[in-house]
C-alpha positions in Angstrom: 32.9 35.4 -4.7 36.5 34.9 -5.6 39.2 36.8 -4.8 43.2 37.2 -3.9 43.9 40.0 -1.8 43.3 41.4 2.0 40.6 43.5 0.3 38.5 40.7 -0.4 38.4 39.1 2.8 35.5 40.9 3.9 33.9 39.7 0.6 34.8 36.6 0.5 33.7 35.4 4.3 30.3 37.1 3.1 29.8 35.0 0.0 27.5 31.6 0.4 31.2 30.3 -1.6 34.1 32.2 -1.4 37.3 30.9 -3.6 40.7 32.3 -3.1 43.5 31.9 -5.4 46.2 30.0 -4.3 49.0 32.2 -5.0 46.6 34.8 -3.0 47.0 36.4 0.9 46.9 34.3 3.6 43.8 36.0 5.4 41.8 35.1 2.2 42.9 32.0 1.7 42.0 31.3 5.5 38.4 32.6 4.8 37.5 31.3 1.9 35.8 27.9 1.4 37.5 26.7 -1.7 41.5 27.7 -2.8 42.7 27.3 -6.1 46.1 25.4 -5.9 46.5 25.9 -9.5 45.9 29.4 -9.6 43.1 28.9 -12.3 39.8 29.7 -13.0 39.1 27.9 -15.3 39.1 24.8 -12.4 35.8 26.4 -11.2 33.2 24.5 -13.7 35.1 21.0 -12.6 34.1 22.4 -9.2 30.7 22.9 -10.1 30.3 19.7 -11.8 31.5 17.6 -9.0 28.8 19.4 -6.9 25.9 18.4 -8.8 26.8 15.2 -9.3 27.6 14.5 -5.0 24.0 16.4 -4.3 21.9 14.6 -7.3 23.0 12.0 -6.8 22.7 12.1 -2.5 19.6 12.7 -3.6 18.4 9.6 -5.6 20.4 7.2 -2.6 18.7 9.6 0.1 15.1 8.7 -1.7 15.8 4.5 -2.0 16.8 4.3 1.5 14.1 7.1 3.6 11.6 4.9 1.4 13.0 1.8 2.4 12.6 2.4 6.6 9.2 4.5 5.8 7.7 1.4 4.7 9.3 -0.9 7.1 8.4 1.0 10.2 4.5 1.4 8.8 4.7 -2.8 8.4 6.2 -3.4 11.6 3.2 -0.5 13.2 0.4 -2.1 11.1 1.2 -6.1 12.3 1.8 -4.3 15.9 -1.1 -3.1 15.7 -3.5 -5.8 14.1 -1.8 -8.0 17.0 -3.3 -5.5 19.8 -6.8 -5.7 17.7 -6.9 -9.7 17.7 -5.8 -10.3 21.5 -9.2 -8.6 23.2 -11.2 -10.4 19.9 -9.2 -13.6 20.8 -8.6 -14.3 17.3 -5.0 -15.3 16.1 -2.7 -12.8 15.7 -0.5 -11.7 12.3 2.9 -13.0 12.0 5.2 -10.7 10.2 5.0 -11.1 6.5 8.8 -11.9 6.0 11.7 -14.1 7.0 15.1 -12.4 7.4 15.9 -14.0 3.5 13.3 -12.3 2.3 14.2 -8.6 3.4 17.7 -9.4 2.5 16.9 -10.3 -1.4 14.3 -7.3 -1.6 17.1 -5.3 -1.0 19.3 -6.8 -3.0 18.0 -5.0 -6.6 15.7 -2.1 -5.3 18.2 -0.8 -3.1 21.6 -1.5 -2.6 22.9 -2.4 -5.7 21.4 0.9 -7.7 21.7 2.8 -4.9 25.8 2.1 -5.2 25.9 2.4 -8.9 23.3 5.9 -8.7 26.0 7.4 -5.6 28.9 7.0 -8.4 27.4 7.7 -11.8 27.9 11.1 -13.8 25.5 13.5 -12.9 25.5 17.6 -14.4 22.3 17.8 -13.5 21.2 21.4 -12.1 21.3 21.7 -7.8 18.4 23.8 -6.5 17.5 24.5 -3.3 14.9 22.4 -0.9 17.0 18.9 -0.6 15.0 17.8 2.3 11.7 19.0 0.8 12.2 17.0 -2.4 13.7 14.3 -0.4 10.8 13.9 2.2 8.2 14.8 -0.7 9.1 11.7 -2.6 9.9 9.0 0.1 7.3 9.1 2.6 4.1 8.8 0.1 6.2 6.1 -1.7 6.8 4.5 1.3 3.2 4.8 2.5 2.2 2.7 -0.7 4.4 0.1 -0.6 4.0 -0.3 3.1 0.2 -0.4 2.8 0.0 -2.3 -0.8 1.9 -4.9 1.0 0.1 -5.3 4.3 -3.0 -5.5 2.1 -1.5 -8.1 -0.1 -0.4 -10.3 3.1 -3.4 -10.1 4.9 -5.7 -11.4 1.6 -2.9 -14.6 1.4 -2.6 -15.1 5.2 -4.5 -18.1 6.1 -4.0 -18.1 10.0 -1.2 -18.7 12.2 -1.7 -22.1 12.6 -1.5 -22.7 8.7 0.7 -25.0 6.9 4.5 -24.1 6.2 3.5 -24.0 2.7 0.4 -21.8 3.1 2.9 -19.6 5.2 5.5 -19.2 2.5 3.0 -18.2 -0.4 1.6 -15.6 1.9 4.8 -14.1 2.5 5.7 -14.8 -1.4 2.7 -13.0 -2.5 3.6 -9.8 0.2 7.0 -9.9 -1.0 5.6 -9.7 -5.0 3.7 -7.1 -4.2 6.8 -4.9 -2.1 9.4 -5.7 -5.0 7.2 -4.6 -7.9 5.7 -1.5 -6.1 9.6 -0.5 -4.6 11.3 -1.0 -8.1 9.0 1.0 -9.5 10.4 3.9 -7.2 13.4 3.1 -8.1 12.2 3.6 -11.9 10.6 7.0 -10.6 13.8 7.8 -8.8 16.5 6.9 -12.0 14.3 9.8 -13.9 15.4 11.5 -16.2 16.5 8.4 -18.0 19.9 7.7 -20.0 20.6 4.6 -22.0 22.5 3.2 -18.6 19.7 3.9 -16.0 16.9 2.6 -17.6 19.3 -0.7 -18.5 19.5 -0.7 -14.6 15.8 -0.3 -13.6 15.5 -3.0 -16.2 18.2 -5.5 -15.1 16.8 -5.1 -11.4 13.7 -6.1 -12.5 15.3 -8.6 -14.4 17.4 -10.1 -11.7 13.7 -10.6 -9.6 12.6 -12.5 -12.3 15.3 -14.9 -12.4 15.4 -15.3 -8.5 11.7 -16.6 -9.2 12.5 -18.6 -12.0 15.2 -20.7 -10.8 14.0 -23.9 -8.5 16.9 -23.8 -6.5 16.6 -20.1 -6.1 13.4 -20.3 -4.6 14.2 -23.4 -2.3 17.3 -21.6 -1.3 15.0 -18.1 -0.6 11.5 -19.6 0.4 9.5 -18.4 -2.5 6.3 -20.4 -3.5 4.7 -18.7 -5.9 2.3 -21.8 -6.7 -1.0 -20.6 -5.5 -2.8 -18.6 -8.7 -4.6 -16.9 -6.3 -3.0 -15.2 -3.7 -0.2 -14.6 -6.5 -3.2 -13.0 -8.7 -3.7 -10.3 -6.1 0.0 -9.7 -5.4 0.5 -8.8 -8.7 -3.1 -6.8 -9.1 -1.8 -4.9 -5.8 1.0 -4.6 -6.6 -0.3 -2.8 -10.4 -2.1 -0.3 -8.1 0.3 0.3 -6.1 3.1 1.3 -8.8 0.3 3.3 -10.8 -0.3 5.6 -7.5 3.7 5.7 -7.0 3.5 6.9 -11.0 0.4 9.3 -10.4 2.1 10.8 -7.0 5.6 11.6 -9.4 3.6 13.7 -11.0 1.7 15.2 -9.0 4.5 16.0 -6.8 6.5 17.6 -9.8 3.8 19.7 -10.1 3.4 20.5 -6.5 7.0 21.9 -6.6 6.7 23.3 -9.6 9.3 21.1 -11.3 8.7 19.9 -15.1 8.4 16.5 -14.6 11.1 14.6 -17.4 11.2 11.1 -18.5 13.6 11.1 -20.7 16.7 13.4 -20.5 
């Protein structure tokens, strides 16, 4: 509703958004939720624009980081609870998959780097109602997979808590392959529908993963070992799975809310 005049107050404190004209009455200007310093109208679709582009975009940063602590609490709940399991069957209970390095680098490209370039980026993209049902939707199945796909990975590669320090890194290397495919390819569901620049930065994240694995010193300095064919075999085959259910749940999802799911834009 916009408006200008004491006649419109009544209007304007009913609207979901009331805008007053600046040059309007003081009693609307005090009820309304937006003023127009400028006196002009034509401001509105700047106002409009800048609203999509905060809630998309929320949205997308909202989705990275609910995923993120989904699948971190349901790793920390699943070693919990495979340590109560061992104790009574005296066998040796799991040590947590990674070392602080490791959670730092995995959220390095999957989340906090696209997540600050997705919170800034253009977006005219339509708002609807339901944030929070999208939001939770999306996040906690995603999270679910790359939680589980990794636990499953960690515990085919653990070899005891008594193993070597190498056997021990190529375990948590393996999880950690598994985790970073599975979570990038959220952020590949997430970036959706794609423009020249976000599929560059899906891309270059992946990219930047390869490197980190590529580089001797990067993996000294990160404790990756990558050199057992096996357990790296079913990191990647997990982690294949995994991002295929993330792909299959996207679409099902979009269909769930009745949303045309769009690749491209």
């Amino acid at each position: 509703m916009t408006g200008d005049g004491v006649n419109d107050v009544l209007a304007l404190k009913d609207a979901d958004i009331g805008v007053a004209m600046g040059s309007g009455s003081p009693a609307s200007r005090a009820v309304a939720q937006i003023v127009l310093l400028n006196n002009r109208f034509a401001t509105l679709p700047h106002v409009v624009g800048e609203g999509r582009r905060v809630i998309g975009n929320i949205e997308r940063v909202a989705n990275l980081f609910l995923t993120k602590t989904v699948y971190s609490v349901l790793l920390a709940l699943l070693v919990g609870i495979e340590c109560l399991i061992a104790i009574p069957l005296r066998r040796d209970p799991l040590l947590f998959p990674f070392q602080p390095i490791h959670v730092t680098i995995a959220a390095w490209f999957t989340i906090g780097i696209p997540a600050f370039i997705l919170s800034l980026a253009p977006n005219n993209e339509r708002a609807y109602p339901g944030f929070v049902r999208r939001v939770m939707t999306s996040a906690v199945p995603f999270g679910l997979v790359i939680g589980v796909a990794t636990f499953v990975t960690y515990l085919a590669a653990y070899q005891g808590r008594y193993a070597s320090w190498q056997e021990q890194e190529q375990a948590s290397t393996a999880a950690l392959i598994t985790l970073l495919m599975t979570a990038l390819w959220v952020l590949a569901v997430i970036a959706r529908p794609y423009q020249w620049w976000r599929l560059a930065l899906v891309l270059a994240s992946g990219l930047a993963y390869v490197v980190i694995f590529s580089l001797p010193l990067a993996r000294e300095k990160f404790l990756l070992d990558a050199s057992n064919l096996a357990t790296t075999s079913i990191a990647l085959a997990v982690g294949v799975v995994g991002a295929a259910t993330i792909e299959a749940m996207w679409w099902i999802r979009s269909r769930m809310l009745g949303v045309k799911p769009r690749v491209w834009r």
